[in-house]
Backbone as numpy.savetxt, mean C-alpha at the origin, in Angstrom:
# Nx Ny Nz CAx CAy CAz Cx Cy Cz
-0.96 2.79 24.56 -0.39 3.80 23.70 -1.18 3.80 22.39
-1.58 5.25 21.90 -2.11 5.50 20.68 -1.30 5.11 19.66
-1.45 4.54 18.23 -0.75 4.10 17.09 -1.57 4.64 15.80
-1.02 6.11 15.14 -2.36 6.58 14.46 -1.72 5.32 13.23
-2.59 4.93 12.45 -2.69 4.80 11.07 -2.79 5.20 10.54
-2.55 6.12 8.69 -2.57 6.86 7.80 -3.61 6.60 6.92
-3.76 7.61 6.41 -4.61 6.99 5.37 -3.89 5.91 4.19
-4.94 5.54 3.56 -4.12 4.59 2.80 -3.91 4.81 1.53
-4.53 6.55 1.13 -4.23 6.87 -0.29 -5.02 5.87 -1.47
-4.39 6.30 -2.40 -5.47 6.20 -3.79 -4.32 4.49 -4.28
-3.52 3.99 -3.87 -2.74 2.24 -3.96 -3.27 1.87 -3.20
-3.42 2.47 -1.63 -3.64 1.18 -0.79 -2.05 0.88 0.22
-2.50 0.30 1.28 -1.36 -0.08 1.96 -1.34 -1.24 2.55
-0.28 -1.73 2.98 0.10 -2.98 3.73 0.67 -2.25 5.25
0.18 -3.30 6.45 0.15 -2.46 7.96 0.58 -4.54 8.33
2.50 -4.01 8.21 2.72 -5.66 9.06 3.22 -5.31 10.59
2.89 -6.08 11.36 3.42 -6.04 12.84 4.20 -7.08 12.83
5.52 -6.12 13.27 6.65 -7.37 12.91 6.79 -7.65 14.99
6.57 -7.04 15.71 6.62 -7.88 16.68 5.44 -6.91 18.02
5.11 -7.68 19.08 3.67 -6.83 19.65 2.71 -7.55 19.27
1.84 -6.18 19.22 0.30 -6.18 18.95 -0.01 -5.18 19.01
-1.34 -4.68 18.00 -2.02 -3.67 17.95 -3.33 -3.95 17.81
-4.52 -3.47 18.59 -5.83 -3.63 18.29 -6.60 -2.47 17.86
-7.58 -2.88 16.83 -8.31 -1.25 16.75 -9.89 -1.74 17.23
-10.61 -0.77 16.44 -12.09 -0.80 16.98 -12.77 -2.06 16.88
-12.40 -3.24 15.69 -12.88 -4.34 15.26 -12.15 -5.61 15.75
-10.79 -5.33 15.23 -9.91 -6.26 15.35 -8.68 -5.99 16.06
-7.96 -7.37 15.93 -6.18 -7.03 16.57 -5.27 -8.25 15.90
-4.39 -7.76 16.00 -3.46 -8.19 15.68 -1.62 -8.55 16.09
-1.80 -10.05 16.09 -0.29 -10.38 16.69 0.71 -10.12 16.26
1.75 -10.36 16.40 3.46 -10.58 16.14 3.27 -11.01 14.83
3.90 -10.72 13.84 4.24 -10.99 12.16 2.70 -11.44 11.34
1.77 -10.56 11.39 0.19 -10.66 10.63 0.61 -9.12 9.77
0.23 -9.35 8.97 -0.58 -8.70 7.79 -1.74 -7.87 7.64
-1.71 -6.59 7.72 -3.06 -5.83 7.41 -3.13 -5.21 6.15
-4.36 -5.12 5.51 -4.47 -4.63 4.43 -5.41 -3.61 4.17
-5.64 -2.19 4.54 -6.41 -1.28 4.13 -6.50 -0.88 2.41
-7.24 -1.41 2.09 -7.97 -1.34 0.60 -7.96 0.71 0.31
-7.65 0.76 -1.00 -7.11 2.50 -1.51 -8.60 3.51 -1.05
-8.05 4.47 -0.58 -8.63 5.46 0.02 -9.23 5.02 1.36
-8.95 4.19 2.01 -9.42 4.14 3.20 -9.12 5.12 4.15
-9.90 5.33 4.79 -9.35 6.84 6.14 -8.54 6.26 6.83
-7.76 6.92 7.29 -7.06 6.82 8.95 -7.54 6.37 10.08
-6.92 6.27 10.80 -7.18 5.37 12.01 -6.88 4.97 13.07
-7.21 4.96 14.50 -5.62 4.98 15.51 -6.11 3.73 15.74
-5.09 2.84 16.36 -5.06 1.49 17.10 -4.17 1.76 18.22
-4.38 0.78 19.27 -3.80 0.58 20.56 -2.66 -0.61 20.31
-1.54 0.24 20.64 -0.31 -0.96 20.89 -0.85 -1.99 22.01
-0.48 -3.55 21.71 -0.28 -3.77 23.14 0.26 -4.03 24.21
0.22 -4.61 25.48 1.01 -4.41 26.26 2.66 -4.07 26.36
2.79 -4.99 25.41 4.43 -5.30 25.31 5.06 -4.07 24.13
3.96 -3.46 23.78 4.26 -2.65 22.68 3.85 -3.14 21.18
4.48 -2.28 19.91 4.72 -2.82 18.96 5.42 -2.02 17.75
5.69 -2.74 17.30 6.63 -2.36 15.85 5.84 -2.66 14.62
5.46 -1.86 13.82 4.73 -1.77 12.72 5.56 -1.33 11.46
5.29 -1.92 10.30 5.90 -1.31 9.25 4.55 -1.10 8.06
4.51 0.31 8.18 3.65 0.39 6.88 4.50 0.88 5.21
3.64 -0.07 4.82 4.15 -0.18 3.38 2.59 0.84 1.94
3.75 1.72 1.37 2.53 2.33 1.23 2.27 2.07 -0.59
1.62 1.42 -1.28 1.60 1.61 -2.73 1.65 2.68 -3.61
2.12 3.59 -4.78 2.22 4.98 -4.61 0.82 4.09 -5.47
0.42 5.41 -6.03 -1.24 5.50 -7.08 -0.63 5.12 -7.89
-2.15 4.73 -8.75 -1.79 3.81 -9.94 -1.68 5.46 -10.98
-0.85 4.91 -12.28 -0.91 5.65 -13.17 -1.71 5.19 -14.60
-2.41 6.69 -15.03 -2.62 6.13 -16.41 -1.59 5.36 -17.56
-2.01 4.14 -17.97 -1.29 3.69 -19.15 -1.30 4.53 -20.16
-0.53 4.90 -21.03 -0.28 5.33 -22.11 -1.32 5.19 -23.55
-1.85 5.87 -24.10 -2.54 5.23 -25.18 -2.18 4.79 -26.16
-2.64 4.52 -27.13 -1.95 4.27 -28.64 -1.20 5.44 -29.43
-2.14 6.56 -29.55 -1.44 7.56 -29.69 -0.29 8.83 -28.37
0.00 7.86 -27.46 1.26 8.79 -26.61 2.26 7.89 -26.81
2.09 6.58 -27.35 3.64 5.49 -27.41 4.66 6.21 -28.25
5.79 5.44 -28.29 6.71 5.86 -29.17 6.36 5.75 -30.51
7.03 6.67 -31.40 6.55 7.16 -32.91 7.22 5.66 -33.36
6.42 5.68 -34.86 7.61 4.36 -35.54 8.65 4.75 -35.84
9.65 3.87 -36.23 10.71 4.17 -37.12 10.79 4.90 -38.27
11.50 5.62 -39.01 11.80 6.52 -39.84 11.69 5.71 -40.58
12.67 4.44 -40.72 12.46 3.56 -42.08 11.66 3.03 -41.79
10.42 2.66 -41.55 9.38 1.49 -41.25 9.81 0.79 -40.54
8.68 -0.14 -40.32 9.07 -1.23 -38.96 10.36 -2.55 -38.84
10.84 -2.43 -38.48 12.27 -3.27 -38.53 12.16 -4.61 -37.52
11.10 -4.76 -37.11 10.79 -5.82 -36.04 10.98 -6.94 -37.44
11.48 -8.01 -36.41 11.01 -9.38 -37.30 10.28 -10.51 -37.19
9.37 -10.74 -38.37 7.77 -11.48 -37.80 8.13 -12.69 -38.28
């Protein structure tokens, strides 16, 4: 049985096989392993195997820009009230 894989977008994803196996063009993989397609990787099909398998992909959303100095919050009206 065909098992497409997704792409893995601009985070990246986690591909666990919680029970089975799936092999692709390089590799395979048993019952409770860990795959890790690094961000923007293409898609991909793998072969369940025999017994089947159960996959959970976990997908990172994209990273976001941090904020700069000038988008933070304004100061305080009365000046800074922190205490140093």
């Amino acid at each position: 049985m065909s098992l497409p894989i997704p792409e893995a977008g601009e985070g990246g994803q986690f591909l666990y096989v919680a029970a089975g196996g799936i092999a692709g063009p390089d590799t395979s993989y048993g019952p409770e392993t860990l795959g890790w397609p690094p961000p923007g990787a293409p898609g991909s099909a793998a072969a369940a195997g025999p017994d089947g398998a159960t996959v959970l992909v976990l997908r990172h959303p994209a990273p976001v820009a941090r904020p700069t100095t000038d988008q933070r919050r304004p100061p305080h009206p009365r000046g800074d009230t922190r205490a140093w």
